[in-house]
Each structure stands twice: as C-alpha cells, then as structure tokens.
DORO-367447 format. One record per residue (C-alpha): residue number from 1; residue in three letters; x, y, z. Coordinates in nm, 2 decimals, padded with zeros to 4 digits. Example, Ala and Ser with C-alpha at 12.3 -4.5 7.8 and 13.67 -1.06 7.14 Angstrom:
% residues 2
KEKE pos code      X      Y      Z
KEKE   1  Ala  01.23 -00.45  00.78
KEKE   2  Ser  01.37 -00.11  00.71
This chain:
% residues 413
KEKE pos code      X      Y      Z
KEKE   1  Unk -02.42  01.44  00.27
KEKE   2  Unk -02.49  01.57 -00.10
KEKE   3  Unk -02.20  01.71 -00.32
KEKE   4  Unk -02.41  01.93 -00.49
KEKE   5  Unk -02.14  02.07 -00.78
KEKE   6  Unk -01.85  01.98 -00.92
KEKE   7  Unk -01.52  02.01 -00.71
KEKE   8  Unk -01.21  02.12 -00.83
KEKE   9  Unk -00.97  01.85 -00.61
KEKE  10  Unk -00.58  01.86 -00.58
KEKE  11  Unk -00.43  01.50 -00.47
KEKE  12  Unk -00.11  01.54 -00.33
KEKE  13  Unk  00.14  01.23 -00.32
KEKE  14  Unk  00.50  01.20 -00.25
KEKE  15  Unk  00.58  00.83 -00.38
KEKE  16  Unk  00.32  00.67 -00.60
KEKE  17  Unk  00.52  00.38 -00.78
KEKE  18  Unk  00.17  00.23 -00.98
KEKE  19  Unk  00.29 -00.11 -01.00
KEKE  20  Unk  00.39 -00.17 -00.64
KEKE  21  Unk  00.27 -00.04 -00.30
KEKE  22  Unk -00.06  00.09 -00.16
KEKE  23  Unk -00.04  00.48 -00.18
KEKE  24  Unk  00.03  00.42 -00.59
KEKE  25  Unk -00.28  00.25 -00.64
KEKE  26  Unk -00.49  00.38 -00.43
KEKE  27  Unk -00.36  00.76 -00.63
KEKE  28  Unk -00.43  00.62 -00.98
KEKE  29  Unk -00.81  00.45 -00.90
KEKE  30  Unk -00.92  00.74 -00.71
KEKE  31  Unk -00.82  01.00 -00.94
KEKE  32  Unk -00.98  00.79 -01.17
KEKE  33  Unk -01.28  00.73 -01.02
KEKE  34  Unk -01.31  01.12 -00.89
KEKE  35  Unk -01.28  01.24 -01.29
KEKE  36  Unk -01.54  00.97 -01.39
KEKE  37  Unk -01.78  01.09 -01.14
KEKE  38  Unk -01.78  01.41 -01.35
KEKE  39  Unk -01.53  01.62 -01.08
KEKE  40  Unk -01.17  01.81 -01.17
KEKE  41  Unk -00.87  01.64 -01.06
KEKE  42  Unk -00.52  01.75 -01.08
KEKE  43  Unk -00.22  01.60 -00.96
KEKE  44  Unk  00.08  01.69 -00.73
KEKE  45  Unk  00.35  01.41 -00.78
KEKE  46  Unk  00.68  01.33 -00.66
KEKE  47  Unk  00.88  01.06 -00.84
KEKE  48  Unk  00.81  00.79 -00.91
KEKE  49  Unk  00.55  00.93 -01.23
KEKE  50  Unk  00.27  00.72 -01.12
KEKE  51  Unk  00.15  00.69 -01.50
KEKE  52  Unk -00.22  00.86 -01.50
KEKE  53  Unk -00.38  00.84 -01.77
KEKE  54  Unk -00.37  01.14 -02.02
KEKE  55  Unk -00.73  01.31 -01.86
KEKE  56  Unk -00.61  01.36 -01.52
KEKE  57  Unk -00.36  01.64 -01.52
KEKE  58  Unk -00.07  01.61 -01.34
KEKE  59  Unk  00.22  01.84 -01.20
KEKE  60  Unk  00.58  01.66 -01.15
KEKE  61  Unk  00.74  01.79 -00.79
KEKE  62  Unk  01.11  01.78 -00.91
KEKE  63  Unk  01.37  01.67 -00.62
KEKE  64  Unk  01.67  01.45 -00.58
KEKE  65  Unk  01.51  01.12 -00.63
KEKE  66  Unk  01.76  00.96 -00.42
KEKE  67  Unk  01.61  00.66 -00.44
KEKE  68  Unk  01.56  00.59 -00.76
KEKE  69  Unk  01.65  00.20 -00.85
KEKE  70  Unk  01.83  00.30 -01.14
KEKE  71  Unk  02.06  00.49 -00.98
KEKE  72  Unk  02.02  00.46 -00.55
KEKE  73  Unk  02.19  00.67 -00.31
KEKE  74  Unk  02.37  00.88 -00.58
KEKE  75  Unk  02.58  01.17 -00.51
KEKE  76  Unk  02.38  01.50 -00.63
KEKE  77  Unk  02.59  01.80 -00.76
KEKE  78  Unk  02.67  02.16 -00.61
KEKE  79  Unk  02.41  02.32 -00.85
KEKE  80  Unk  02.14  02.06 -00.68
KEKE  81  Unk  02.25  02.11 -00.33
KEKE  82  Unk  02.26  02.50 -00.38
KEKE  83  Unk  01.87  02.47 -00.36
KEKE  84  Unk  01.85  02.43  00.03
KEKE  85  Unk  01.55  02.21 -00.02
KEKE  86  Unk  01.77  01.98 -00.15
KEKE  87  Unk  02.06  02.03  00.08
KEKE  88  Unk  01.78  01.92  00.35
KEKE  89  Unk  01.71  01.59  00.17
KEKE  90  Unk  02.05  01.50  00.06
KEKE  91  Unk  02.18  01.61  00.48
KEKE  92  Unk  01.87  01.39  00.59
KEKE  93  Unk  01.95  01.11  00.41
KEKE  94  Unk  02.31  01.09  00.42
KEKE  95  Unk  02.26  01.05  00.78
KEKE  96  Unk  02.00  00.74  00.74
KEKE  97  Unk  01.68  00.93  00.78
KEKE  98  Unk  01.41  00.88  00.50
KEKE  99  Unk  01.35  01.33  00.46
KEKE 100  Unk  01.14  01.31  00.14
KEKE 101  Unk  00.79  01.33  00.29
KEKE 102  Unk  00.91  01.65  00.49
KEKE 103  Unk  01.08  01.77  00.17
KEKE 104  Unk  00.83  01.72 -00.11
KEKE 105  Unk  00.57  01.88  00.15
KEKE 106  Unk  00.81  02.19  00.13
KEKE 107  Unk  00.77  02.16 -00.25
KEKE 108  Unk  00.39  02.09 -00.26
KEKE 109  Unk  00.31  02.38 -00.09
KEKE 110  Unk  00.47  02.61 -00.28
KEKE 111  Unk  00.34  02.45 -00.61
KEKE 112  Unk -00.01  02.47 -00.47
KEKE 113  Unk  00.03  02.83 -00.34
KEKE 114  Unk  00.16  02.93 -00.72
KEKE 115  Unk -00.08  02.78 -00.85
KEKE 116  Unk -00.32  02.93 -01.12
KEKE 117  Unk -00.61  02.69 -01.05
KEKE 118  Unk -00.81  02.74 -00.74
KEKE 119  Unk -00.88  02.44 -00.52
KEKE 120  Unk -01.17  02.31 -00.35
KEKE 121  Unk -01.01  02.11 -00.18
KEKE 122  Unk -00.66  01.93 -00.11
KEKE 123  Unk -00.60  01.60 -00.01
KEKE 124  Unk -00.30  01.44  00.08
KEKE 125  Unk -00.21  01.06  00.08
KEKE 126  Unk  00.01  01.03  00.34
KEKE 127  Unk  00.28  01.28  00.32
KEKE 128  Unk  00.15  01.43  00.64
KEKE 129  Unk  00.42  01.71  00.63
KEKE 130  Unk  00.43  02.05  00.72
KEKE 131  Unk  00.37  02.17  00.36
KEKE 132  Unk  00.06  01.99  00.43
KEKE 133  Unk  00.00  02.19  00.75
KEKE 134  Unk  00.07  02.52  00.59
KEKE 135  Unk -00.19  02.43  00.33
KEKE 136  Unk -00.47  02.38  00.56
KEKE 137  Unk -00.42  02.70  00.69
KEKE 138  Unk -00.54  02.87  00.38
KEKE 139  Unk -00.78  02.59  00.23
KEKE 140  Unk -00.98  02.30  00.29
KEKE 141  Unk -00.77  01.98  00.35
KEKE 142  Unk -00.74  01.66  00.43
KEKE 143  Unk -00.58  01.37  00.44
KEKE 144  Unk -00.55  00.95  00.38
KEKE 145  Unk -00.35  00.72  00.64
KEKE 146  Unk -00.31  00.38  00.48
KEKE 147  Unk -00.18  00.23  00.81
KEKE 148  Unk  00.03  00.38  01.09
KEKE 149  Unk  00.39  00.33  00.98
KEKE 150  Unk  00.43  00.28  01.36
KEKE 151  Unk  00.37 -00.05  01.32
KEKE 152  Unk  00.60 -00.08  01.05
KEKE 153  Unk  00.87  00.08  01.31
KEKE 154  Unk  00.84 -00.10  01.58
KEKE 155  Unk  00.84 -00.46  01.37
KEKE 156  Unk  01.16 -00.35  01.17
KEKE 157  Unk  01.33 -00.27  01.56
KEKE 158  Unk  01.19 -00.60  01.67
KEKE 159  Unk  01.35 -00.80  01.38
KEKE 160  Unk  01.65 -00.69  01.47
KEKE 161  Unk  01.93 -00.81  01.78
KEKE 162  Unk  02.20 -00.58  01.72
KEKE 163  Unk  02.14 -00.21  01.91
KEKE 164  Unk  02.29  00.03  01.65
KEKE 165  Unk  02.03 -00.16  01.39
KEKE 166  Unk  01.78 -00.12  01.61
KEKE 167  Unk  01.89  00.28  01.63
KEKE 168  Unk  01.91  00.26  01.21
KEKE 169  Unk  01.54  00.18  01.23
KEKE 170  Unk  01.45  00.48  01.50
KEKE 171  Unk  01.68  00.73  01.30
KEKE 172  Unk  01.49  00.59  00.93
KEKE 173  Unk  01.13  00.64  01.06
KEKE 174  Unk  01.23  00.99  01.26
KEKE 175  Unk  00.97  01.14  01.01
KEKE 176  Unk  00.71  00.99  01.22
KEKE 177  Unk  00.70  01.23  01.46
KEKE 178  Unk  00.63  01.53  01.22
KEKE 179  Unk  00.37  01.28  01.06
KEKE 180  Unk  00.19  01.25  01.43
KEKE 181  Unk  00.21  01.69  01.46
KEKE 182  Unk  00.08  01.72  01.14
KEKE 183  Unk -00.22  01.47  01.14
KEKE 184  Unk -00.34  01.58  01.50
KEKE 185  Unk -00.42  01.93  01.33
KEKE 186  Unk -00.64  01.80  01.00
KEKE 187  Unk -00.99  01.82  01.02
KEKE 188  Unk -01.06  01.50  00.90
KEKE 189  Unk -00.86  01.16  00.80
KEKE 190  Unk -00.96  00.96  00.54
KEKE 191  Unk -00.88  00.63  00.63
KEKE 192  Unk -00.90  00.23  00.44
KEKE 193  Unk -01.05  00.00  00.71
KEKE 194  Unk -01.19  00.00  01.09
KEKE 195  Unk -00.88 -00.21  01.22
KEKE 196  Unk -00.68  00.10  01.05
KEKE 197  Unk -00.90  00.39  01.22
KEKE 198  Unk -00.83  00.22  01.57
KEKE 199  Unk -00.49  00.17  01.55
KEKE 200  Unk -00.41  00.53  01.43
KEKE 201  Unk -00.62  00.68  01.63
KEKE 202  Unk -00.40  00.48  01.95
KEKE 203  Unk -00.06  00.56  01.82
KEKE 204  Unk -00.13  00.92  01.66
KEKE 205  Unk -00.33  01.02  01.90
KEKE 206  Unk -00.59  01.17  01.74
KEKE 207  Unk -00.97  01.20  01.82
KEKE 208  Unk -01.25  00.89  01.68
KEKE 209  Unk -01.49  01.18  01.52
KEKE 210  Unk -01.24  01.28  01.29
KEKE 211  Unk -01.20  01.01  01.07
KEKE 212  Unk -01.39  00.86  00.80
KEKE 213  Unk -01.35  00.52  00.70
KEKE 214  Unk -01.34  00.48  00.31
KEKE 215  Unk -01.27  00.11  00.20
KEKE 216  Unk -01.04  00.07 -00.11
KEKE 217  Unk -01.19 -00.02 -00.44
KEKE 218  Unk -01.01 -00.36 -00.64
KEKE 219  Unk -00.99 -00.30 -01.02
KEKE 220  Unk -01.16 -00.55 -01.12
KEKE 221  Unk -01.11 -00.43 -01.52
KEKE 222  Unk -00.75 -00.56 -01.43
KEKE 223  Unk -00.80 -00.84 -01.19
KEKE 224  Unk -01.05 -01.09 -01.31
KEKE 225  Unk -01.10 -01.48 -01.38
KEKE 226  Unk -00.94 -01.63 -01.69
KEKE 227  Unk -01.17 -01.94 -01.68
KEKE 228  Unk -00.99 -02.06 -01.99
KEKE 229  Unk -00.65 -02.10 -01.77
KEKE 230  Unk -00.64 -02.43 -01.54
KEKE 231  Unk -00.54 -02.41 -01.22
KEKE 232  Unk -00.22 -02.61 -01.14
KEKE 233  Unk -00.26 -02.82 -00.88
KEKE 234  Unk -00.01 -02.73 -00.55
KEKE 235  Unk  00.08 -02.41 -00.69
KEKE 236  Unk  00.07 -02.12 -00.47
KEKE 237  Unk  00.13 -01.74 -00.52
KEKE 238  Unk  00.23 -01.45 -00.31
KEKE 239  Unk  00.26 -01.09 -00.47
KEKE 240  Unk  00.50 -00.97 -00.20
KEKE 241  Unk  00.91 -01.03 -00.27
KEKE 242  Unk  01.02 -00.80  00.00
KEKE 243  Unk  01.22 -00.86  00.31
KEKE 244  Unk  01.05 -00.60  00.55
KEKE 245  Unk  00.92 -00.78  00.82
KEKE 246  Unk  00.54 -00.66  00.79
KEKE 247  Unk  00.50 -00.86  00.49
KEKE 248  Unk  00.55 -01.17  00.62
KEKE 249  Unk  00.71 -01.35  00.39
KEKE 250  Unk  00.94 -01.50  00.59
KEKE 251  Unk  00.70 -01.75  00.73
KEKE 252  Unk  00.54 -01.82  00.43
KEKE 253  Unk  00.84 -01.98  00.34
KEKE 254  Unk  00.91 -02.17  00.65
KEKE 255  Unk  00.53 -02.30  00.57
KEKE 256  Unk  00.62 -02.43  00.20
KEKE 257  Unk  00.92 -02.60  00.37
KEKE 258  Unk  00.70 -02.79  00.58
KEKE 259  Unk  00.45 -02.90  00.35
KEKE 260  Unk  00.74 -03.01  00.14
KEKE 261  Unk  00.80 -03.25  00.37
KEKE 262  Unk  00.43 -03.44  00.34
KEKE 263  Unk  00.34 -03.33 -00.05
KEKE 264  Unk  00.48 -03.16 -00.34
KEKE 265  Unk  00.45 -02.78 -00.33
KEKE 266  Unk  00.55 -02.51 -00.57
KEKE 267  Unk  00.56 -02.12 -00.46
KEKE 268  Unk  00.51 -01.83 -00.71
KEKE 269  Unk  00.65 -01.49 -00.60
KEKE 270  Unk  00.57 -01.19 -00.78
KEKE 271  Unk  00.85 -00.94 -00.81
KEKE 272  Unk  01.21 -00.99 -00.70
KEKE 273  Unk  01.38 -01.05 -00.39
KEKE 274  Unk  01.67 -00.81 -00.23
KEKE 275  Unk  01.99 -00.97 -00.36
KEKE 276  Unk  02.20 -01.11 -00.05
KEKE 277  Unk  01.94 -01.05  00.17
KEKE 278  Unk  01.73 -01.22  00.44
KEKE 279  Unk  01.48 -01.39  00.23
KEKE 280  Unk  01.73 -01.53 -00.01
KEKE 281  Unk  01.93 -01.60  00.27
KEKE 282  Unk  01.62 -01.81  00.44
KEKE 283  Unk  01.58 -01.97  00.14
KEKE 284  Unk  01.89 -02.13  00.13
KEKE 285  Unk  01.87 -02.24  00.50
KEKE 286  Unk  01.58 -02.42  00.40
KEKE 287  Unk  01.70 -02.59  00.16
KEKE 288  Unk  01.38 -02.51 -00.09
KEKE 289  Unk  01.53 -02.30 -00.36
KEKE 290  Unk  01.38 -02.56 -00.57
KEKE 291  Unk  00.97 -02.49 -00.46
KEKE 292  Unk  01.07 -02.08 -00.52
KEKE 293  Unk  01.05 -01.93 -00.80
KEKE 294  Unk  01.12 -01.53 -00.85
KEKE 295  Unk  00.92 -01.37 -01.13
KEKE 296  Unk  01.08 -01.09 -01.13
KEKE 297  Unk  00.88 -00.76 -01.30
KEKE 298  Unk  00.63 -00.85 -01.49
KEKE 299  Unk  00.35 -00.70 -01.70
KEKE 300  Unk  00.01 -00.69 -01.59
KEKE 301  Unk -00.14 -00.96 -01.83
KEKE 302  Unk  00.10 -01.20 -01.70
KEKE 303  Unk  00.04 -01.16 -01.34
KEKE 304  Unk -00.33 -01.17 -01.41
KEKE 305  Unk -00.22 -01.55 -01.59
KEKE 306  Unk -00.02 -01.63 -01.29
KEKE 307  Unk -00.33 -01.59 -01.11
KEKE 308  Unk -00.57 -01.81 -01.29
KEKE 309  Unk -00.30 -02.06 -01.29
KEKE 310  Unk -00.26 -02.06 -00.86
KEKE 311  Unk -00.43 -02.32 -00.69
KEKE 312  Unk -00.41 -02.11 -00.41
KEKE 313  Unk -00.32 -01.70 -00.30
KEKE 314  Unk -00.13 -01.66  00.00
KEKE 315  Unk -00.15 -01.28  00.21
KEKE 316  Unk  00.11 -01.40  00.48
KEKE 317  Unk  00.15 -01.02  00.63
KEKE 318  Unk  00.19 -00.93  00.98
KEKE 319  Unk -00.01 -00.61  00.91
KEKE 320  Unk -00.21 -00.45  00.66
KEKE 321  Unk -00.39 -00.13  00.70
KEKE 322  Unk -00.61 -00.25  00.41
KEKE 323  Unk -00.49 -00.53  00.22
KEKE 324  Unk -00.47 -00.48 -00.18
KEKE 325  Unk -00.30 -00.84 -00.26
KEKE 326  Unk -00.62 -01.01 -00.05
KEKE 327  Unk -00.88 -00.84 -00.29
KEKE 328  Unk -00.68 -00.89 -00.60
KEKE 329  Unk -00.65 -01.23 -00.56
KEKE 330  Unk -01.03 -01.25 -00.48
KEKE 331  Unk -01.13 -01.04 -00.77
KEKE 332  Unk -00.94 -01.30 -01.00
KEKE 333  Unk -01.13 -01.60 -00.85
KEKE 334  Unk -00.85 -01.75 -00.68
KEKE 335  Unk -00.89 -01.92 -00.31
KEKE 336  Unk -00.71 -01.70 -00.05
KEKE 337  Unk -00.51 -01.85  00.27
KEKE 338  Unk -00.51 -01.51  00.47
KEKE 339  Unk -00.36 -01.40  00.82
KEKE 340  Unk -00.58 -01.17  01.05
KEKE 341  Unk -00.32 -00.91  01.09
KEKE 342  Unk -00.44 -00.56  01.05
KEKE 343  Unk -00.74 -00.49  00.84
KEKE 344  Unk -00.72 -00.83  00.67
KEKE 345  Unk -01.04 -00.96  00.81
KEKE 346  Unk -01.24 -00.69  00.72
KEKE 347  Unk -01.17 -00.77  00.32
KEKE 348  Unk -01.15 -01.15  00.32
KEKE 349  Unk -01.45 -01.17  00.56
KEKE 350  Unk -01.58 -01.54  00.53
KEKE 351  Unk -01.46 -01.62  00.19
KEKE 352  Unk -01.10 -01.73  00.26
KEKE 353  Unk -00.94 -01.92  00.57
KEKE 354  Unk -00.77 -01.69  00.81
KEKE 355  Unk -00.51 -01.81  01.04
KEKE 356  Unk -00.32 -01.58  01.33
KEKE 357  Unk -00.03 -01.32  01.18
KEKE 358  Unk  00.34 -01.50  01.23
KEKE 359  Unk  00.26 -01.88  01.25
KEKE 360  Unk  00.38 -02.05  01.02
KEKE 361  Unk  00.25 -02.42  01.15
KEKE 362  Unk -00.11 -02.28  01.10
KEKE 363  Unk -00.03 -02.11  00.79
KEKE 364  Unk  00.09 -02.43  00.65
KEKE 365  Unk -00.23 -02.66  00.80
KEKE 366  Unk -00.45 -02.40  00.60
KEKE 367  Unk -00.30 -02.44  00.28
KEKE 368  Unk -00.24 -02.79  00.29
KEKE 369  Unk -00.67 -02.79  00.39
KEKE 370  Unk -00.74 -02.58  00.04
KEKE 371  Unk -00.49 -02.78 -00.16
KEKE 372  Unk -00.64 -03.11 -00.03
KEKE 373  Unk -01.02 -03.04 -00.10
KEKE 374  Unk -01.07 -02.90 -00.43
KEKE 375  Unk -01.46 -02.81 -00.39
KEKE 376  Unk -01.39 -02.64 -00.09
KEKE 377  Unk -01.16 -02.38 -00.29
KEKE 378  Unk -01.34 -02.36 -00.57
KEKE 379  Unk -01.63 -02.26 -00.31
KEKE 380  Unk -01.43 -01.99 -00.15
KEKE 381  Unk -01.27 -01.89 -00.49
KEKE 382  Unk -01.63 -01.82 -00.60
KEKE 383  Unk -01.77 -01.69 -00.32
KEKE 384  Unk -01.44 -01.40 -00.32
KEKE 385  Unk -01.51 -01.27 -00.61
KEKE 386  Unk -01.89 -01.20 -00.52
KEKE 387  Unk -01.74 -01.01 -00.25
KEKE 388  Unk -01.52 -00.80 -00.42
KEKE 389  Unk -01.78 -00.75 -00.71
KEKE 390  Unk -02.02 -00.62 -00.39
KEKE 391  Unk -01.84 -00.44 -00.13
KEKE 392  Unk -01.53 -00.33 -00.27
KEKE 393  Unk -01.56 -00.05 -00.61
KEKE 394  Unk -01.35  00.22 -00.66
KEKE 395  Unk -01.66  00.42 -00.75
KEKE 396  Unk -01.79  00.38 -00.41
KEKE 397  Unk -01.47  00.43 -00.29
KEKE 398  Unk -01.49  00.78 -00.42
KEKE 399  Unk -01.84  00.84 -00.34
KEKE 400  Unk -01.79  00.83  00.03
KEKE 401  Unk -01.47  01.05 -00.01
KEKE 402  Unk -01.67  01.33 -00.18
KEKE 403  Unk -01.84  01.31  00.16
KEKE 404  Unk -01.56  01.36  00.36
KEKE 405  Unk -01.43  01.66  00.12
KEKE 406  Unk -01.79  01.83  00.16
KEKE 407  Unk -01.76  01.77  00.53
KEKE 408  Unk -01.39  01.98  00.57
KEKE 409  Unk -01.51  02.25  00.30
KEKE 410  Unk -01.83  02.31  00.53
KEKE 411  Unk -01.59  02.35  00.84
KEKE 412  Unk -01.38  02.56  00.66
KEKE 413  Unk -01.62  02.77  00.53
C-alpha cells in the first residue's frame, strides 16, 4: 500500500534516553528517517530529551523525573504534588511501582488534544497507556512493542530466592496489566522482529492480523569499519553493563573466567556497572577483576574505536525483542558471538555463531572457536556487515511503517 501525500505524524515516547536502550534509538532514526522521506514529524517527549536534531520538532512533557541519575528518587515539593498528576506518580512510586508510562500517557493526551496541529496519525512507542487509549478514540493510532516486558518480569522474579523480592518485582512491573488493556484495543502494532510478534501476541493476547512486523534499521553513518584500527587479538566487547537479568551479562563473565583458565582474555564493557551490585559482586567471586574493564560513558567516536579494536562482539542476552548491540557490532565489521534468545536470530542470521541463551560453557567454546581461527572471523566479520548494509536501513524501516500508518487511517476513516 501507497502513501499517496505527505502525513502529518505525532511520535509519542515516554523515556527515550538516545545513548542507551531500544525505544531511544529506535525514536531518534525513525523520526529521522520519516522527515527525510519528505513527511512532518513532531515530537511528544518525556524526560530524558532524547536530543533530535533541530528539524524535527519536539514538545517536552514536564513531570517529576524521579528518576533522573542526577538526582534519583528525590523528594518533590507541595507545589509539584498539588498537580494530582504528579501526586499519582510520586504515590506510585513511593510504593515501588514504576507509574510513569500511566502518567506521561495522562500528559500526552492532553498535549495532543491542545494541540494546534492536526494529526494524521499518532504513534506510540510503548507507553501503551490510557492516554494512548483515549487518543485512539478520536484519531488514527497506533503503536510499537519492542518486546513484551513480560519476559522481562518473569526473569527479574526468577532471579530472585527471597519472596518479598520476588513481590518488589510483581509490584514494579504492575503497569503491565494497563499495557495488556490498552494494546488489545489498537488497531494495529508495529512490531521489531517475528520472534517479538509471537511472543506478544501469547502473553498480550492479542490477535496475529493485527501486527506488522517492521525490522529496526542500524545507523550505519555511526557504526562502521575503521580499517585503519587493528584488531587486538583476545579482546572482546559487550555494550551492555547492567545487572538486569535479560541482558545476560552474568554469564558472559562466568565464560571469560573460563577461558582465562586455557588462554589470555580481556573483556571490554561499555558503560558502567551498578555500584555494589551483582555484577560487581560476580566479578569479585571470580576472581577476574583483572580481564574487566568498565568504560564508563563514552562518546560515540570512541565506542565506534572500541569496536574496530575487538577481536570479537559478544550479545550474551537472554532475550531481545530485536537486538540493537548484534547489528551494531555487525555494521562495524566486527565478528559477533550471539545467543538465540528472542529475535536474535533473525538479525545475526548466518553471519555470526549462535549458541543457546544462559550457557555459559557454550558461550565460552564459541568465543574461544572465533579467537582461535582468525580467517574464520574475518569471514563472518565481513559477511555482517553485508547484511546489515542489505536488510537492515532505517529508510526501509520507515517505509513499511508508512504502511501500517495508511493501513489504521483507512480503518479509521
């Protein structure tokens, strides 16, 4: 199906950090490529700013920003919490909930109501909230699903031994069930990969026919071979620091610690890990502070070095509705050791080695295989970037999701 004009489009997102995280990227490229392809885009943000460039309008959604690193958890004041938005947040998380994509939906539709500027068409990354609900009522909307956070749930529950942890977790993803209410009532669901389609169509319960499947795009103006950089030889990197269970990282690490025990071995992790936490804690069991290093936050040209200068890219997660650090690492030339969890398959395809989600002992066989036989990486290295260069553009990203927008303003209608 044909867009046959150009679409006035609102993109709605509650958390769109740009330098970490699925839903900011996926925001910034696809606004991107939407205004490229000649179409109006404006912006409905909650904090973080996710940094658009100065084309793409954007409208800030004030609220408490509660957590803000700078300043986490802080107390707001009695002007703040005479706004009974903001009461709602501030009750919701002072008793462990996580209320902002409830909240900013609250915000967003009032905003988009108000606003001067008719719509098309509205599409929502993942807040899923009533706002969003509301909105569909009076205009063509839709929305994306990166992944259902179900999975995320019920990992964080498993990870845990003590019962009122494992009631933290329920009471934290509680927004889940107004997520499931909301998306059962949207026309259509945008979503990043077949593996993701099935599994939220299982847990959310909502109908096959209405989703699309739109494959992210990888920059590849910021993630690219530096042929002039050599590789170092038994250096790995990972781009994920965190301690949430989904990402893995906790077996990488028990893999580098046995390698370590055959051949030297050095692991590079982009970003920083949670001070006192399990993964420094692991660390320290393992005796293997001394393979680890922490980059901390870094700026983009660096982490494109620290590619060219991996022997190998590591996606340890347990689940990805998509898988972001897989293509990166591909677009950049580099050799990726994936697992098969989630959607992971569906970018790596044949040009990396896959291994089963959560084992460490073949997660450690693989990379030892890639560090061992140079041509053989250098193959696969090569033969991910093709792929990328292929199959995976953001302008073909937002090709197919002008479809799905002409698709819900022709049901509307």
């Amino acid at each position: 199906m044909k867009i046959n004009r150009y679409l006035n489009i609102c993109l709605v997102s509650y958390r769109s950090n740009p330098h970490s995280g699925g839903q900011g990227v996926y925001l910034k490229n696809l606004a991107r490529a939407l205004t490229d392809l000649g179409h109006w885009v404006q912006v409905i943000s909650g904090p973080p700013d996710p940094q658009l460039p100065s084309d793409i309008p954007i409208q800030h959604i004030p609220g408490l920003d509660l957590y803000n690193p700078a300043d986490p958890f802080r107390i707001p004041t009695l002007q703040e919490l005479s706004d009974p938005v903001n009461l709602l947040e501030w009750t919701g998380v002072s008793t462990m909930g996580f209320p902002e994509p409830f909240t900013f939906g609250l915000r967003a539709y009032h905003a988009i109501r108000n606003a001067r500027q008719r719509f098309d068409v509205v599409h929502d990354n993942q807040s899923l909230s009533y706002g969003i609900w509301a909105l569909k009522r009076v205009m063509p909307t839709l929305a994306t699903i990166h992944h259902p956070i179900t999975v995320d749930r019920n990992l964080a529950v498993k990870s845990v031994s003590a019962f009122w942890k494992k009631l933290k977790h329920m009471r934290w993803h509680s927004f889940l069930r107004m997520q499931k209410l909301v998306s059962r009532t949207l026309p259509r669901i945008v979503t990043v990969s077949e593996c993701a389609k099935k599994d939220i169509a299982e847990d959310f319960r909502i109908p096959a026919h209405k989703f699309r499947v739109v494959p992210n795009g990888i920059s590849t103006d910021l993630f690219y071979p530096i042929p002039d950089i050599q590789r170092e030889k038994n250096r790995l990197i990972v781009t994920n620091s965190a301690d949430i269970p989904l990402k893995g990282l906790y077996h990488l690490l028990h893999a580098v610690a046995r390698i370590a025990q055959r051949q030297p071995i050095k692991l590079i992790v982009i970003g920083t890990p949670k001070k006192n936490g399990g993964i420094e804690h692991l660390i320290r069991t393992l005796g293997i502070g001394h393979l680890v290093k922490f980059t901390g936050r870094i700026d983009h040209d660096i982490f494109v070095r620290q590619y060219a200068r991996a022997s190998v890219a590591v996606v340890p997660s347990l689940y990805e509705g998509f898988g972001l650090p897989a293509g990166e690492a591909m677009a950049c030339g580099v050799p990726v050791v994936s697992t098969t969890g989630g959607a992971l398959p569906e970018v790596v395809g044949n040009a990396g080695i896959l291994v089963p989600p959560g084992d460490d002992q073949a997660l450690a066989a693989a990379i030892r295989d890639l560090l061992g036989d140079r041509s053989k990486a250098n193959a696969l290295g090569q033969k991910g970037y093709r792929r990328i260069q292929e199959h995976f553009t953001w302008k073909r990203a937002a090709q197919k999701t002008l479809d799905a927008y002409q698709e819900v303003i022709r049901d509307y209608r």
